[in-house]
C-alpha positions as CSV (number, residue, x, y, z in Angstrom):
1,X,0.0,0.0,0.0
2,X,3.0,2.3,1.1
3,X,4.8,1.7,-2.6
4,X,1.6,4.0,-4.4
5,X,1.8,6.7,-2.4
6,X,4.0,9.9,-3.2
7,X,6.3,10.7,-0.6
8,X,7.2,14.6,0.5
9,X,10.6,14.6,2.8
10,X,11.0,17.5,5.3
11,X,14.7,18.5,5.1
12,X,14.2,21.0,7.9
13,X,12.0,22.6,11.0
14,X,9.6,21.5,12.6
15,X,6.5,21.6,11.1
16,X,4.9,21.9,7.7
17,X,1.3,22.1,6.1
18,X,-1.1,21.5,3.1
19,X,-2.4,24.2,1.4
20,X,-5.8,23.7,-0.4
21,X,-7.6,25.0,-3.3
22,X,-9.7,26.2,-1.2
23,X,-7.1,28.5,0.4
24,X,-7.1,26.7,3.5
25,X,-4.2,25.6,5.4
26,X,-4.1,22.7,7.0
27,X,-1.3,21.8,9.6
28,X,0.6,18.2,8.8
29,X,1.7,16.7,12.2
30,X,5.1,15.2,11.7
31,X,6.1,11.6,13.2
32,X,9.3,9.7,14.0
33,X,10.0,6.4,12.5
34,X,12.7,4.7,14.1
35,X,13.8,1.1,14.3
36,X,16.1,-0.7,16.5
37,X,18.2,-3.4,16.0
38,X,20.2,-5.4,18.4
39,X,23.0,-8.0,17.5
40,X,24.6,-9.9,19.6
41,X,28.5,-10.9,19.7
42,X,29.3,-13.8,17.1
43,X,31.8,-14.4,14.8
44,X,31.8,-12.1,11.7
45,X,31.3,-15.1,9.4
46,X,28.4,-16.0,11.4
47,X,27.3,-12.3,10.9
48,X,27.7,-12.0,7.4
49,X,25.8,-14.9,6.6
50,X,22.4,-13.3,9.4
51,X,23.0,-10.1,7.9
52,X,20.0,-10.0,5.1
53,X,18.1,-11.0,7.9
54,X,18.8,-7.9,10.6
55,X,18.4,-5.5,7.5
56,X,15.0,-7.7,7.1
57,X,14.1,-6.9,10.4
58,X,14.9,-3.3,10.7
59,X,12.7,-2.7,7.3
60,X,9.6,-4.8,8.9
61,X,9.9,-2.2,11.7
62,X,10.0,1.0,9.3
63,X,7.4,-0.2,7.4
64,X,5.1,-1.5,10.2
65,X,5.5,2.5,12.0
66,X,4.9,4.1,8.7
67,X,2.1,1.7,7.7
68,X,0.2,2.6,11.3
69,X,0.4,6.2,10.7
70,X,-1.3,5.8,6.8
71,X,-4.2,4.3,8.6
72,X,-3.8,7.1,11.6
73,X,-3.8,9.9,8.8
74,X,-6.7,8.0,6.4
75,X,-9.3,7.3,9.7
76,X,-8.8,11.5,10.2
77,X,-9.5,12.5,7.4
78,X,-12.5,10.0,6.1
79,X,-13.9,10.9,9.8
80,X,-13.6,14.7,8.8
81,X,-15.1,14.2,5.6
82,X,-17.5,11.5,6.8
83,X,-16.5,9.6,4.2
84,X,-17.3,6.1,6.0
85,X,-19.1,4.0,4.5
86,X,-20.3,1.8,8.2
87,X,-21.8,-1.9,8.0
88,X,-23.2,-0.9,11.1
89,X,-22.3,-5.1,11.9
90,X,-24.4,-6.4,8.5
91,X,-22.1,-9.1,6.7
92,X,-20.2,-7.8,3.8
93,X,-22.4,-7.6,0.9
94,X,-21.3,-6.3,-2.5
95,X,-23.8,-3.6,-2.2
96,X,-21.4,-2.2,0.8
97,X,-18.4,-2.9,-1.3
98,X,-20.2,-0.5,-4.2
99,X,-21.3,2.0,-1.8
100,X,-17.2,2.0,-0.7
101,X,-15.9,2.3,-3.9
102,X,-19.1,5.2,-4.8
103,X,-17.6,6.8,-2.0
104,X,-14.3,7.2,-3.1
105,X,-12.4,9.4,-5.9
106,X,-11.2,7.5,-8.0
107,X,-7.7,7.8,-10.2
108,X,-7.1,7.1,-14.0
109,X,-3.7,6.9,-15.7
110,X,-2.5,9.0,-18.6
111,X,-3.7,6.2,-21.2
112,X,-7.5,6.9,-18.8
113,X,-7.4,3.5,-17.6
114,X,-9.2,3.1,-14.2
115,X,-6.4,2.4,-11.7
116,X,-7.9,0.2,-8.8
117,X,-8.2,1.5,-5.4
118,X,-6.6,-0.2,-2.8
119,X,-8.9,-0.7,0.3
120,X,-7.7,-1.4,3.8
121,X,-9.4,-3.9,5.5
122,X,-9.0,-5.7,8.8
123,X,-7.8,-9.4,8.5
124,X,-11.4,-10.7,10.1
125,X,-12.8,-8.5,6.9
126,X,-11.0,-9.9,4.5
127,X,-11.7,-13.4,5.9
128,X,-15.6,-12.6,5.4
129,X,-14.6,-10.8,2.0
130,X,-12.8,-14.4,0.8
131,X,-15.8,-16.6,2.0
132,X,-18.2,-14.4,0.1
133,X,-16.1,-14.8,-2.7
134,X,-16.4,-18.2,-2.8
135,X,-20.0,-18.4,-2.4
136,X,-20.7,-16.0,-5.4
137,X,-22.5,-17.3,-8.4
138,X,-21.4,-16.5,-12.5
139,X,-24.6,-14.4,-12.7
140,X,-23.7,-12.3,-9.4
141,X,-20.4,-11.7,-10.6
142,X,-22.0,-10.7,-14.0
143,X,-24.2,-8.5,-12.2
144,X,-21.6,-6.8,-10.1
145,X,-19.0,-6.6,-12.8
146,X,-21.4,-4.5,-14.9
147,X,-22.1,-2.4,-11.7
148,X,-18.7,-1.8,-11.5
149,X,-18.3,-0.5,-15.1
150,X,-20.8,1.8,-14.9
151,X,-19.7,3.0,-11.8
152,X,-16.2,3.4,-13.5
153,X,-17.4,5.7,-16.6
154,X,-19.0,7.8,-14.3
155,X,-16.1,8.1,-12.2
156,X,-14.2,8.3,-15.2
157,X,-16.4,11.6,-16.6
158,X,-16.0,13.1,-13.0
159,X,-12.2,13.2,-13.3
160,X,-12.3,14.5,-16.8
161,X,-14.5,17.3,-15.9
162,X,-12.1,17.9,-12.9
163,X,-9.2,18.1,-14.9
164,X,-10.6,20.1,-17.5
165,X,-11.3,22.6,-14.4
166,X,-8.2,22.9,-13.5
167,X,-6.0,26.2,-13.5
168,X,-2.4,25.2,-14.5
169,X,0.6,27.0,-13.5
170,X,2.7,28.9,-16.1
C-alpha cells in the first residue's frame, strides 16, 4: 500500500502544512519512524551470513511505524469528511463494497485507464470478504461486474470534468 503513495521529505524545522484550493491551510503533524536493531556478539562469518536478515528486520519495523500512521492519517481525514461507508455489523455484501468504492475518488492513468483503489481492511474483513467470494455465483459476478463498469465511466467523466477545471501554473 506504502509503494503508491508519493512521498514529500522535510529536510528542515519542525512543522509543515497543506495548502488547499480552497485557500485553507491545514497543519501536517510530523512523526518519527525509528527502528532498533540489536546484535549480539558472534563471529563475523556468522554475521555476514544473518545479515540480510537484521536489515529484514529493521525494514519490517519502518514499514510496520509508517504503515500505522497511513491508517492514523486515512481514519482523520475519512472521519472529517465523513466519508465512512459503516456496515453498522451487517455481513459484507457487494452492495457495501459498491457504496465504498461510490464513495471514493477514484484515479485514471495518462492512457484513462481506471487504476484500482486499494482498500484497507481488517484481516477478520478480509476473511468474510474471501468466503463471500467463494460463495458467489457466475450471474452475481456478472451483475456486479457491470455495476462496476458503470460506476467506473462515471467516475471516469468526473475526473475529466475535474481536470478540464483545472488552472495550470505557467
Amino acid at each position: 500500500m506504502l509503494d503508491g503513495i508519493r512521498g514529500h521529505i522535510v529536510h528542515e524545522g519542525q512543522a509543515t502544512s497543506i495548502a488547499r484550493p480552497s485557500g485553507e491551510t491545514e497543519a501536517t503533524p510530523l512523526k518519527t519512524h525509528s527502528a532498533t536493531l540489536e546484535i549480539p556478539r558472534m563471529k563475523v562469518g556468522e554475521f555476514t551470513q544473518q545479515h540480510q536478515a537484521f536489515l529484514e528486520g529493521i525494514a519490517e519495523q519502518f514499514a510496520a511505524s509508517q504503515s500505522r500512521q497511513v491508517i492514523e492519517a486515512i481514519t482523520l481525514s475519512t472521519e472529517k469528511t465523513g466519508n465512512i461507508i459503516d456496515g453498522k455489523g451487517e455481513k459484507f455484501s457487494e452492495d457495501l463494497m459498491y457504496k465504498a468504492l461510490e464513495s471514493m475518488a477514484h484515479s485514471f492513468g495518462p492512457d484513462g485507464q481506471w487504476e484500482a483503489p486499494s482498500l484497507v481492511v481488517s484481516p477478520e474483513q478480509m476473511k468474510r470478504i474471501v468466503e463471500h467470494e467463494k460463495s458467489r455465483t457466475p450471474e452475481e459476478r456478472a451483475a456486479f461486474d457491470k455495476r462496476l463498469k458503470n460506476l467506473i465511466i462515471k467516475k471516469k467523466a468526473e475526473h475529466d470534468s475535474e481536470q478540464a477545471g483545472r488552472i495550470l501554473a505557467g
